[in-house]
C-alpha positions as CSV (number, residue, x, y, z in Angstrom):
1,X,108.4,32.0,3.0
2,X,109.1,28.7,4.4
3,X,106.0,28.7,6.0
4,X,103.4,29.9,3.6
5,X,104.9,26.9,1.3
6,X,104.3,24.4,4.2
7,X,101.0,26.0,4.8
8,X,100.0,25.8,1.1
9,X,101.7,22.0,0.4
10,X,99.2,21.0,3.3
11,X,96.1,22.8,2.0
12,X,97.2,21.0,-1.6
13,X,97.8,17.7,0.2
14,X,94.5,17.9,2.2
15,X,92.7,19.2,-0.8
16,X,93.7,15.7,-2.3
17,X,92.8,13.8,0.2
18,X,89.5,14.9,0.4
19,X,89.2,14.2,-3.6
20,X,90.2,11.0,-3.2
21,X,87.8,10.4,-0.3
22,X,85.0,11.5,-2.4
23,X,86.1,9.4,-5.3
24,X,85.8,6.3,-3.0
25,X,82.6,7.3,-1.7
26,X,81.5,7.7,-5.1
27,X,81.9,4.4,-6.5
28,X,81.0,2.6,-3.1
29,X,77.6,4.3,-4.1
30,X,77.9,3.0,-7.5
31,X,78.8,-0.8,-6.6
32,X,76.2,-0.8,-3.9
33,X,72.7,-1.9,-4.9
34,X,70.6,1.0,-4.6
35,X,67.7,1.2,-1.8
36,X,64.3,1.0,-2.7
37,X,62.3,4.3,-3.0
């Protein structure tokens, strides 16, 4: 049981990095002037 809850808090802990990483990327895309065409 020990496991699967290490196993899952990593997935969930992952899983928010990987929001927060698109988040960023997101408004970096935002702020930056877009290229022409």
């Amino acid at each position: 049981m020990s496991l699967q809850n290490c196993v899952l808090s990593g997935l969930i802990y992952a899983q928010g990095i990987c929001s927060a990483c698109v988040l960023l990327i997101y408004l970096y895309f935002i702020n930056t002037p877009s290229l022409p065409g």
